[in-house]
C-alpha positions as CSV (number, residue, x, y, z in Angstrom):
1,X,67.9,95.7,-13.3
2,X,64.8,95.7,-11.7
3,X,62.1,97.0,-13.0
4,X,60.7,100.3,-11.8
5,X,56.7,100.8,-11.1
6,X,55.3,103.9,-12.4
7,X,52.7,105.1,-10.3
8,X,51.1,107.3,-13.2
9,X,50.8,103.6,-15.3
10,X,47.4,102.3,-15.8
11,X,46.9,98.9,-14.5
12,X,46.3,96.1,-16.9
13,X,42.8,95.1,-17.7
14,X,42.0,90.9,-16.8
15,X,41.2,89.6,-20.0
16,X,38.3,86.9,-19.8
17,X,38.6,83.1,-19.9
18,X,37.3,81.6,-23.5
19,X,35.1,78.9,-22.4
20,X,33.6,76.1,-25.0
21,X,30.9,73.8,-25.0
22,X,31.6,70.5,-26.0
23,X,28.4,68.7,-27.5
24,X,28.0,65.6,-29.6
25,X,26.9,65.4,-33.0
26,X,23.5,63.6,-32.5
27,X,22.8,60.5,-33.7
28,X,22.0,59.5,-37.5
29,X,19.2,57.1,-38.1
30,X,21.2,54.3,-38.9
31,X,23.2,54.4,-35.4
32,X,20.1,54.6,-33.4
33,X,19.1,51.6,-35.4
34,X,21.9,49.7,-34.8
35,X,22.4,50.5,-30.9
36,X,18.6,49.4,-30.6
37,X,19.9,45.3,-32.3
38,X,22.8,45.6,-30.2
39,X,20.7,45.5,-27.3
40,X,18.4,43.4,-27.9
41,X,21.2,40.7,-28.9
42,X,22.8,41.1,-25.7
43,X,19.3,40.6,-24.1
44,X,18.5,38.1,-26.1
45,X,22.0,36.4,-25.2
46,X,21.8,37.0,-21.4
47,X,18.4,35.2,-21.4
48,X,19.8,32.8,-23.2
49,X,22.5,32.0,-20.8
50,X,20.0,32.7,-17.5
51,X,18.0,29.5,-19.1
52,X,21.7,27.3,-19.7
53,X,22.3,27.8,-16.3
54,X,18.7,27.3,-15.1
55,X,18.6,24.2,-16.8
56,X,22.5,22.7,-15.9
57,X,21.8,23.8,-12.1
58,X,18.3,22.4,-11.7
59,X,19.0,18.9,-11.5
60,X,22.1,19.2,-9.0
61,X,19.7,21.8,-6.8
62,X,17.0,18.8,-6.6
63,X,19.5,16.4,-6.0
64,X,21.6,18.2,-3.1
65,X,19.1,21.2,-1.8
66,X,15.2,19.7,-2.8
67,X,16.7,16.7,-0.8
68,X,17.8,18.1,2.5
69,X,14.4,20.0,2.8
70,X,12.7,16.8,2.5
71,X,14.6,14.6,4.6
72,X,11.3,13.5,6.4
73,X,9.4,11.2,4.0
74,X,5.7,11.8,3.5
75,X,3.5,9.1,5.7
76,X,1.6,6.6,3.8
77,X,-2.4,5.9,4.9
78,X,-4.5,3.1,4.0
79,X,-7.9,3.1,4.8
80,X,-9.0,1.1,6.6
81,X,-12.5,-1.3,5.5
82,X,-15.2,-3.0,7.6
83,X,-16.3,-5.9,7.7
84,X,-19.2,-7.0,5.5
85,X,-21.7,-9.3,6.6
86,X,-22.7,-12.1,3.9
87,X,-26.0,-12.0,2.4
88,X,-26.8,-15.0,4.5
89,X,-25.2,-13.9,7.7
90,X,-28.0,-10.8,7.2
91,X,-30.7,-13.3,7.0
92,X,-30.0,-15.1,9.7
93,X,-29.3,-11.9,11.8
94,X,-33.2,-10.8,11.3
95,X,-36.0,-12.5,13.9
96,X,-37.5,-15.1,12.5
97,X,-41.3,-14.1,12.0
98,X,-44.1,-17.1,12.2
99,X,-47.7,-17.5,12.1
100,X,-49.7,-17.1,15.9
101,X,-51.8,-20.0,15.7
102,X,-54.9,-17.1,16.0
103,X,-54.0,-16.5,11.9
104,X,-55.7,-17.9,9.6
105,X,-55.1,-19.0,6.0
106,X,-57.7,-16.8,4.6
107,X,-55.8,-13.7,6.7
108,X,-53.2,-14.1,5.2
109,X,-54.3,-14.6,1.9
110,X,-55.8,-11.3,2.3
111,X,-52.6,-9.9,3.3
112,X,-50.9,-11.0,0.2
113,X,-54.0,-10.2,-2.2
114,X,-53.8,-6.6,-0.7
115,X,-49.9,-6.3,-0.9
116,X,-49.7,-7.4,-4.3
117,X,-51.7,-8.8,-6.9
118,X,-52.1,-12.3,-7.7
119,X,-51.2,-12.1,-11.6
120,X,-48.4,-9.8,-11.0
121,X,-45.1,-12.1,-11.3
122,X,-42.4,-11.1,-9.2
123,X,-39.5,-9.5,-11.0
124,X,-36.7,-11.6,-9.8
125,X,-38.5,-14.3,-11.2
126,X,-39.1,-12.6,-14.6
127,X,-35.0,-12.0,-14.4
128,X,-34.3,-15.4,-13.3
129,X,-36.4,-17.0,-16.6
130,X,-34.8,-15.0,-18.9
131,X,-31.4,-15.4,-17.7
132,X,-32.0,-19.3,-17.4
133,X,-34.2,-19.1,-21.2
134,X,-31.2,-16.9,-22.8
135,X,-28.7,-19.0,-24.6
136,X,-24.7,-18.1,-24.1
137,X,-23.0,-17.8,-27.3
138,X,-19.1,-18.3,-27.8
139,X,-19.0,-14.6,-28.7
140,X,-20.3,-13.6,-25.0
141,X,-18.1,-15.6,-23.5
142,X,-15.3,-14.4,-25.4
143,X,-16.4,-10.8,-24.8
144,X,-16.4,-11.4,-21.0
145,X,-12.5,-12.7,-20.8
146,X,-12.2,-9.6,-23.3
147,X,-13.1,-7.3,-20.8
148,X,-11.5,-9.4,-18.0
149,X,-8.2,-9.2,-20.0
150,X,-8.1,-5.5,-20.4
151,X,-8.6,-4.9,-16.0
152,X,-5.4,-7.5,-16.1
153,X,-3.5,-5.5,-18.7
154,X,-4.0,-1.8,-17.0
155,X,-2.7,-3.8,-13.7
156,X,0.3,-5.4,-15.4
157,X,1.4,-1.8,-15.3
158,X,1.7,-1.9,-11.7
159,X,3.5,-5.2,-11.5
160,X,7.4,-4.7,-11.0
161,X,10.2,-7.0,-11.5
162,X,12.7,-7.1,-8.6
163,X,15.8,-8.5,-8.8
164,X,18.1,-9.1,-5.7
165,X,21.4,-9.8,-6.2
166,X,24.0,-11.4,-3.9
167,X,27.5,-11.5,-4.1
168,X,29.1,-15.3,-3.3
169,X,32.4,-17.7,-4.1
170,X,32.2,-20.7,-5.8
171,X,34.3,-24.1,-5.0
172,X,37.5,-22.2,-6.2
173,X,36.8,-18.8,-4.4
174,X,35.7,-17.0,-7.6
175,X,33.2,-14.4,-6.5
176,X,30.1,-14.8,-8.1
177,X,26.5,-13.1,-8.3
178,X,23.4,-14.9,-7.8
179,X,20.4,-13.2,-8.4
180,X,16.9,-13.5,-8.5
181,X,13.3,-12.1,-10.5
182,X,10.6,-11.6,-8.4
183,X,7.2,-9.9,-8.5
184,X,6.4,-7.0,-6.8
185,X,3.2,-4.6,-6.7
186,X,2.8,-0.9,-6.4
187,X,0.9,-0.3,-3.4
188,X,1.8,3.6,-2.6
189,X,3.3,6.3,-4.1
190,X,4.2,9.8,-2.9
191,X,6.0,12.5,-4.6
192,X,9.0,10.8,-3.3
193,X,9.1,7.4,-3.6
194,X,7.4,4.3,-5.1
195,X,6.5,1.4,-2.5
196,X,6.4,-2.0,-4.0
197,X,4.6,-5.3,-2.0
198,X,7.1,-8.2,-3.0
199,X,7.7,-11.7,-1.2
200,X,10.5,-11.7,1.8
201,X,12.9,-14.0,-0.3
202,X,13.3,-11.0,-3.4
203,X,15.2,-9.1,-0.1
204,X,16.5,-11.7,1.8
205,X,20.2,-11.3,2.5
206,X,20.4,-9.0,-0.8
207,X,23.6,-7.4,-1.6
208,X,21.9,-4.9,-4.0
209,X,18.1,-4.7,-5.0
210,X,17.1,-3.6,-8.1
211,X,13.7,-2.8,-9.3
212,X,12.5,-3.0,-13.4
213,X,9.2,-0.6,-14.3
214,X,6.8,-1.8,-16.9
215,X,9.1,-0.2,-19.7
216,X,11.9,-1.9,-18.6
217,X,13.5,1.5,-16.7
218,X,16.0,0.1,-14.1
219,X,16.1,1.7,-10.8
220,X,18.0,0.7,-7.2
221,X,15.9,-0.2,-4.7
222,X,15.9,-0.1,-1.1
223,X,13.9,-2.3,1.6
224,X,11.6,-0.2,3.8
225,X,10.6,-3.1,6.0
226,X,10.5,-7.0,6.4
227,X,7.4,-8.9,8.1
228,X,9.3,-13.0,8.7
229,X,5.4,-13.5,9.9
230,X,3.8,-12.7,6.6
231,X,7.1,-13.8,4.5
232,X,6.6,-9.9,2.5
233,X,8.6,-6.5,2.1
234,X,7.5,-3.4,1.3
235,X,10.8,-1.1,-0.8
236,X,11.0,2.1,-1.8
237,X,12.2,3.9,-5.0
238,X,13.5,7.4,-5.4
239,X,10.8,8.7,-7.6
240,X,13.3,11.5,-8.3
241,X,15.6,9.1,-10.0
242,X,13.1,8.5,-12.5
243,X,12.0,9.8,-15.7
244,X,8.8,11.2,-15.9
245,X,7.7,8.8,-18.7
246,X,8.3,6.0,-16.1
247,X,6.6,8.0,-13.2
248,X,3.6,7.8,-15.3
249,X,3.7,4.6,-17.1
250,X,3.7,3.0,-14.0
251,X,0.5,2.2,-12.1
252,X,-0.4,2.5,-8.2
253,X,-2.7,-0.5,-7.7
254,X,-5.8,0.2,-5.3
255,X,-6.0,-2.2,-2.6
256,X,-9.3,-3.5,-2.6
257,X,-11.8,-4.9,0.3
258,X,-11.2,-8.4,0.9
259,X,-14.3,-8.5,3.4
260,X,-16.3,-8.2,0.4
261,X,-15.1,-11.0,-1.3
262,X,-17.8,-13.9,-2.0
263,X,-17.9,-17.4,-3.2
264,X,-17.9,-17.9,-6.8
265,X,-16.4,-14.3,-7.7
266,X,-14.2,-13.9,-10.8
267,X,-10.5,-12.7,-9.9
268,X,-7.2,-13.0,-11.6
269,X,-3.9,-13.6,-10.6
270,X,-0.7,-11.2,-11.4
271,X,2.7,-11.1,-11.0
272,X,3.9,-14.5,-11.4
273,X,2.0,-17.0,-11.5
274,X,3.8,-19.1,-13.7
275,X,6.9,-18.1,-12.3
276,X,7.5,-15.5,-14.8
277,X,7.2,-12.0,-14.2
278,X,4.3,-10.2,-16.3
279,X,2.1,-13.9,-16.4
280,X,-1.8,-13.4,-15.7
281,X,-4.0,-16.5,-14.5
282,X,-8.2,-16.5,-14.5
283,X,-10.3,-17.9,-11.8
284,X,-12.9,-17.9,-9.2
285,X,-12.8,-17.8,-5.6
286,X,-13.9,-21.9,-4.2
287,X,-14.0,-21.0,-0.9
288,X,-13.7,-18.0,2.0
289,X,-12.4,-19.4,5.0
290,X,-13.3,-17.2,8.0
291,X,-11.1,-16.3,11.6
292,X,-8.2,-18.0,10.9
293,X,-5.9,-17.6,13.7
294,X,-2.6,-16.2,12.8
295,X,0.1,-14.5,15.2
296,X,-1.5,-11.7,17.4
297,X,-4.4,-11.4,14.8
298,X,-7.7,-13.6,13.2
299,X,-7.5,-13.2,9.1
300,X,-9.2,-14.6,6.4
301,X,-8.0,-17.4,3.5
302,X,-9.0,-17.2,0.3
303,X,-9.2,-20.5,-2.1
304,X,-9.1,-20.0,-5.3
305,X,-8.9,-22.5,-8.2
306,X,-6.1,-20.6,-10.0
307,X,-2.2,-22.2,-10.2
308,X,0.0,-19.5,-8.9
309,X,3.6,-19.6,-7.7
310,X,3.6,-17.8,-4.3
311,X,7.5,-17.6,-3.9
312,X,8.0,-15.5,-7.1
313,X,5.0,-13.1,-6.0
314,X,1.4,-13.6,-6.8
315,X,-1.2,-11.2,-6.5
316,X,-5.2,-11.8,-6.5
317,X,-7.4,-8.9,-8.4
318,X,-11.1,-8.5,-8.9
319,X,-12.8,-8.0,-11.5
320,X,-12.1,-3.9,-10.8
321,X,-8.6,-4.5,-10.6
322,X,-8.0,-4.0,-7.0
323,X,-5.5,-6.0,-5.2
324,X,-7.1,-8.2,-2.7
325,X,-4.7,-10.8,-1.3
326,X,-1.4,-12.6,-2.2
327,X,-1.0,-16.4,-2.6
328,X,0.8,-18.3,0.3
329,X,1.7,-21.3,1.0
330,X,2.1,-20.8,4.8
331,X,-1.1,-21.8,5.1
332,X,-1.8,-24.0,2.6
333,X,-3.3,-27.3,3.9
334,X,-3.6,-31.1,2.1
335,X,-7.0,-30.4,1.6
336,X,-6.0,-27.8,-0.8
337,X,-3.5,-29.4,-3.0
338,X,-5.1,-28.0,-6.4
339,X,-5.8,-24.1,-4.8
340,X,-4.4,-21.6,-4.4
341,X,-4.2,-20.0,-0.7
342,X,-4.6,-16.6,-0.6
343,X,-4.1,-13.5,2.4
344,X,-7.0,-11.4,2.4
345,X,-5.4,-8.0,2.5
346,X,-8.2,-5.9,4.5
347,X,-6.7,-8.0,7.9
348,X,-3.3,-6.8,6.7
349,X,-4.1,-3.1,5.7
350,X,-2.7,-1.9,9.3
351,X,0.5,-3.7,9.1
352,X,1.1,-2.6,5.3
353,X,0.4,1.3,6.4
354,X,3.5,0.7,9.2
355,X,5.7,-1.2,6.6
356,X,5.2,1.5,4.7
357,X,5.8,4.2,6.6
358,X,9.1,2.0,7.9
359,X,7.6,1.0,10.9
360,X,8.5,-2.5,12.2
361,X,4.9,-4.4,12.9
362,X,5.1,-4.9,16.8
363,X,4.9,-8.2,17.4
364,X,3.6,-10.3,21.6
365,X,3.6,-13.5,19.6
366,X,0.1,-15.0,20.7
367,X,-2.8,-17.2,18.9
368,X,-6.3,-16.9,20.3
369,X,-9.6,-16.4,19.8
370,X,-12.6,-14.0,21.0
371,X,-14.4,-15.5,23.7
372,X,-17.5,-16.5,22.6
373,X,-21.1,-16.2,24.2
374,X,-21.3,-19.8,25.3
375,X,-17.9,-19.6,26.5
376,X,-18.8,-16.9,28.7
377,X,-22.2,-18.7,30.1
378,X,-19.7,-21.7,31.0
379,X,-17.9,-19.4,33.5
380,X,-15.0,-17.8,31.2
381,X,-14.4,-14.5,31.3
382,X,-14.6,-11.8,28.3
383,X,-11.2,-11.5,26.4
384,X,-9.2,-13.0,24.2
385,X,-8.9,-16.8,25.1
386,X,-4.7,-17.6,24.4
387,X,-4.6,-20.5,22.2
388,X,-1.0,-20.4,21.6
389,X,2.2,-19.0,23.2
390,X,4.5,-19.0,20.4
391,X,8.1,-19.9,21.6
392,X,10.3,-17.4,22.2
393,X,7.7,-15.1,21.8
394,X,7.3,-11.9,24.3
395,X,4.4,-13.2,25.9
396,X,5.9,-16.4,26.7
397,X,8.9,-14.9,27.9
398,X,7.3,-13.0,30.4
399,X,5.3,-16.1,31.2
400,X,2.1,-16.1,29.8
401,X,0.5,-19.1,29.3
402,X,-1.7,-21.4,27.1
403,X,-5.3,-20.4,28.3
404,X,-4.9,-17.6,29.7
405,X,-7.6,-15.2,28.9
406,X,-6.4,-11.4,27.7
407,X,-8.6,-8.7,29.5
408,X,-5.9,-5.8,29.3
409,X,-3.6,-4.8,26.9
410,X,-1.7,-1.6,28.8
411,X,-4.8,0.6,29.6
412,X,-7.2,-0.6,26.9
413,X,-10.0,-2.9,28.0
414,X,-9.9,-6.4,26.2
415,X,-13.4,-8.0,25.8
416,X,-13.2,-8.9,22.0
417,X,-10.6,-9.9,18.9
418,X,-11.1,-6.5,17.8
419,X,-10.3,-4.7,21.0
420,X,-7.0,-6.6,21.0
421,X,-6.4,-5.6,17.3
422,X,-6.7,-2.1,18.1
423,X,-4.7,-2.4,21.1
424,X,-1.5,-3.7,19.0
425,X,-2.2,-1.1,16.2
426,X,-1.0,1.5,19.1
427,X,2.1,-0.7,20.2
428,X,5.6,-0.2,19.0
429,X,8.6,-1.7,19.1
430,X,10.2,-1.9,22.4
431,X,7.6,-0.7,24.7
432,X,6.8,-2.0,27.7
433,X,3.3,-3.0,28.3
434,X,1.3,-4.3,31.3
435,X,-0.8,-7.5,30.1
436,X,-3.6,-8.6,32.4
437,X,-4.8,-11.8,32.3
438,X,-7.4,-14.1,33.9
439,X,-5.7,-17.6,34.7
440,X,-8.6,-20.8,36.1
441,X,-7.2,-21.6,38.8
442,X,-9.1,-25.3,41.2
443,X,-12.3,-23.1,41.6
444,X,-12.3,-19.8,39.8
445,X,-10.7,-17.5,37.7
446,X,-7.2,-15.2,39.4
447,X,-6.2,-12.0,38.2
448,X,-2.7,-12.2,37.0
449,X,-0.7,-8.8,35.7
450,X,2.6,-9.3,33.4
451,X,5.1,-7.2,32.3
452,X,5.5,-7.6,28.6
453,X,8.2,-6.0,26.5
454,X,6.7,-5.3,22.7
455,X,8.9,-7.2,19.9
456,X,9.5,-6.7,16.4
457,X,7.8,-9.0,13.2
């Protein structure tokens, strides 16, 4: 039955809630203790593992992301030098002073007396006695190759050994490799690559090219650029490839100025001048042979009375161990049977920066030489007088000829050797060029204007 509500029934009083806090016991000593190690382990081990990672991730980073942010190789400069004069070009530069017949020999008596006195002996005559009075002993000579042979030791470290290899058959179509040491020489570094001088024949039709640093570290190698004119290459080594002992054990070589070069100087050869990587040869220069023509440029040949092997790679120091030319035998002559032919490198500095840089060395294939003063008082107008049209060559292509005189080389004025030098340092390969020459014609000189399209070395 239901139940019945009594109106005179108090209502029941709501009883409250019980409510509790919950709270932790705090901490004892020995837990704070070991929360505070427990931390620091995993600190300790997170660290740990950042630095794992750092150090497995680096080397793939450079490799794959360094890389493709440096796809655009650092240029290469080489100062340029100038030329020198000689001792006795300077003298014979200065006027000549003589005697009026008005002055007398009691003048200039005075003159002297007055300038300096009588019993005073000059100093280069003091040095001269003493160095022909002092007496050479074995022990100075042996300290002079002493100090020669430690400039030739600190250069060995620049000194390469490059080795081309390339794949062939013998008689029974067995494939075969034939390969080859050469010498090369550090000429440039940047904080990419090493670039090594070394004869055309260490790259020539090379399958694979493979460069050996002064501790033996083996590395590939790749050809930045090919002169056939010169008969060198310049290639390149991925610094990053490298171990950072080998980066710096090995030695950039400065390249030294040739103009300054002089008869009778002490130099020494590296590379290979026996034929064997790492040899060294002493000697002094015989003779400096001056405006050699050569294409599109006037060098210098040095003779030297050392024995070198040009094909494997020789390379002429001085006494400071800068590089100042490599042995040839393009040029070698008869006359020269027991020297050794040497390019002086300050004519080639502008071609090495562009092989260097990759840049092919543009090439009109010319000989001549700078009108001269006389040549000019006979009716011959100021340029560069063409001696030679090689064959095949973009001048004679476009129909240049065999005494024609240069006078314009695009929109540079041509009215010495030098002006034409600078003129080709601005050409590149492919370019076409105007070339203005002066042809004699029965009477007089005609104006003739050629189209010339630049080639490649």
């Amino acid at each position: 039955m239901p139940r019945e509500n009594n109106p005179d029934q108090e209502p029941k009083q709501k009883r409250p809630f019980i409510r509790e806090k919950v709270e932790r016991p705090p901490l004892t000593r020995r837990q704070i203790v070991g929360r505070v190690f427990m931390f620091a382990f995993i600190a300790i081990l997170g660290g740990a593992a950042a630095g794992v990672s750092f150090a497995v991730a680096r080397p793939l980073a450079e490799k794959y992301l360094v890389e493709e942010e440096t796809t655009e190789s650092i240029p290469v400069t080489i100062p340029r030098d100038e030329e020198t004069q000689s001792p006795q070009t300077s003298q014979e530069a200065q006027p000549s002073q003589t005697l009026s017949p008005e002055t007398t020999e009691t003048e200039t008596s005075a003159e002297e007396t007055e300038s300096e006195p009588p019993e005073t002996e000059p100093i280069e005559d003091i040095l001269q006695s003493a160095i022909e009075e002092y007496q050479y002993t074995v022990n100075d000579l042996s300290s002079m190759y002493s100090s020669l042979k430690n400039v030739v030791t600190e250069a060995d470290k620049g000194i390469v050994v490059v080795h081309s290899v390339k794949k062939e058959v013998d008689w029974f179509d067995n494939p075969v490799e034939v390969s080859g040491m050469y010498a090369g020489v550090i000429i440039a570094s940047t904080s990419q690559e090493f670039l090594i001088l070394t004869p055309e024949s260490a790259v020539e039709n090379a399958d694979s090219i493979k460069v050996t640093f002064i501790d033996n570290t083996e590395a590939d190698g790749t050809i930045k650029q090919i002169d056939t004119i010169s008969g060198m290459a310049v290639v390149s080594v991925d610094i990053l490839t490298l171990e950072e002992s080998t980066r710096k054990n090995a030695v950039t070589l400065k390249l030294g100025n040739s103009y300054s070069v002089r008869q009778g100087d002490l130099v020494a050869a590296i590379g290979a001048p026996s034929g064997n990587v790492h040899s060294s040869a002493y000697g002094f220069i015989s003779y400096v042979l001056r405006n050699v023509q050569v294409p599109d440029n006037n060098t210098r040949l040095l003779f030297a009375d050392i024995k070198g092997n040009a094909g494997a790679g020789t390379f002429l120091i001085n006494i400071s161990g800068e590089v100042v030319g490599w042995m040839t035998d393009e040029y070698a002559s008869e006359q020269s049977t027991n020297m050794a032919t040497v390019m002086a490198i300050s004519d080639y500095k502008i071609n090495l920066e562009k092989m260097s840089n990759g840049i092919p060395i543009p090439y009109l294939g010319l000989r001549g030489q700078e009108v001269s003063a006389a040549m000019n008082e006979g009716g011959m107008p100021l340029g560069v007088y063409v001696t030679e049209c090689i064959l095949d060559g973009p001048v004679y292509n476009a129909g240049i000829q065999n005494g024609d005189v240069i006078v314009r080389l695009g929109d540079k004025s041509i009215t010495s050797m030098k002006d034409y030098q600078n003129g080709m340092e601005q050409l590149n390969q492919g370019d076409e060029i105007s070339v203005l020459v002066q042809r004699k014609g029965i009477d007089e000189y005609k104006e003739l204007e050629y189209q010339v399209t630049v080639g490649a070395r």
